[in-house]
C-alpha positions as CSV (number, residue, x, y, z in Angstrom):
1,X,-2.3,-14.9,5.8
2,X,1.1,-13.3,5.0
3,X,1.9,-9.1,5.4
4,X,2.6,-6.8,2.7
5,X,4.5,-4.1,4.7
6,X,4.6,-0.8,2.7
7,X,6.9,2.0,4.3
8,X,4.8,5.6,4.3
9,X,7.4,7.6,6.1
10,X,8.6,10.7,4.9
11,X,10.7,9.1,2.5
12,X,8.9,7.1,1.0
13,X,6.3,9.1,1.2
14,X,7.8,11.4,-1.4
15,X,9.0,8.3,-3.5
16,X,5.5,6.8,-4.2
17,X,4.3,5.1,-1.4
18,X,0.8,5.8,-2.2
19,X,1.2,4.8,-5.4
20,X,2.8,1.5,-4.8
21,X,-0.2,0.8,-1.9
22,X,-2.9,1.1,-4.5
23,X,-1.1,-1.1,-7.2
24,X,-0.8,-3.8,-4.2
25,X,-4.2,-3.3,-3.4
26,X,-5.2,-4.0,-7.5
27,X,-2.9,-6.9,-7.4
28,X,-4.4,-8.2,-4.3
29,X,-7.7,-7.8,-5.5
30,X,-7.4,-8.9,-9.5
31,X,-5.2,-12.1,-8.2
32,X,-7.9,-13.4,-6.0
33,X,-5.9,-13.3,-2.7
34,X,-7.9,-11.1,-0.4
35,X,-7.7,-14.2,2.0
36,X,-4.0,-14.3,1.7
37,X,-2.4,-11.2,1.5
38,X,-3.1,-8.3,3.8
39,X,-1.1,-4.8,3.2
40,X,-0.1,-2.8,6.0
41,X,1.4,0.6,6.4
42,X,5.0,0.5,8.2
43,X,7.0,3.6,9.3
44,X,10.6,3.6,8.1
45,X,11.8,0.4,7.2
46,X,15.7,1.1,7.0
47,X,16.0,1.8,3.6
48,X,15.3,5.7,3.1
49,X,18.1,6.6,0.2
50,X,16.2,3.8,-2.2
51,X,12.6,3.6,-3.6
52,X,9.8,2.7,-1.8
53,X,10.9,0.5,1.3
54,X,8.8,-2.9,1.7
55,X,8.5,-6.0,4.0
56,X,7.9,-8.7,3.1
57,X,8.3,-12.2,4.5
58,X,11.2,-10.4,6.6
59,X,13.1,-9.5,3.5
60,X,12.9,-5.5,2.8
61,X,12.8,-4.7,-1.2
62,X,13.2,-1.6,-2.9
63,X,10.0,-0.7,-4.9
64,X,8.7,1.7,-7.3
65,X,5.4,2.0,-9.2
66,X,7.6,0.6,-12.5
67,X,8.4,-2.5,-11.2
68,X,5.3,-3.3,-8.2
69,X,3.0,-5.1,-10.2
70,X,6.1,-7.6,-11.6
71,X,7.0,-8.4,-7.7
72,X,4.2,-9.2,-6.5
73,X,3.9,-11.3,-9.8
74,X,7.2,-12.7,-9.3
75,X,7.5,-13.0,-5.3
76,X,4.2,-12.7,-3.3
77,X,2.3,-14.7,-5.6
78,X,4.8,-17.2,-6.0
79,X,5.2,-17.6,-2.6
80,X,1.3,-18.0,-1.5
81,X,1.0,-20.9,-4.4
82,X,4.1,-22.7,-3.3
C-alpha cells in the first residue's frame, strides 16, 4: 500500500485541494487500486507559493486539477505496476 499525500492547508486550500482529492479518489477508484493507493490529507507540505502541494513516495509535486489525472497516469500508476 503506497500514500497519496494531498496538502489541505490554507494554501492549498484556496488552490484546489478539494478538487485535486476527488480527481485522486476517481482515479483510484476507475484504475482498480483501492488495495494500493490510499489518499491522505497532509498540512503544509513546503511548497505554499505553487499549486496544490503533494507527497508522494517522498517526492513533493506541484498539482492542479489540469494536470492530476495525467500524474497519477504517469507516476502513481506507473509506479504500483513496476
Amino acid at each position: 500500500m503506497t500514500d497519496l499525500k494531498i496538502c489541505v492547508g490554507s494554501a492549498c486550500h484556496l488552490k484546489g485541494s478539494n478538487d485535486v482529492i476527488e480527481i485522486f479518489k476517481y482515479c483510484v477508484q476507475s484504475r482498480g487500486v483501492l488495495d494500493k493507493v490510499t489518499i491522505k490529507a497532509a498540512f503544509c507540505l513546503g511548497h505554499c507559493t505553487e499549486a496544490v502541494s503533494v507527497s508522494y513516495n517522498d517526492k513533493i509535486y506541484s498539482i492542479n486539477i489540469e494536470n492530476a489525472e495525467k500524474f497519477f497516469d504517469d507516476v502513481v500508476m506507473k509506479t504500483i505496476r513496476s
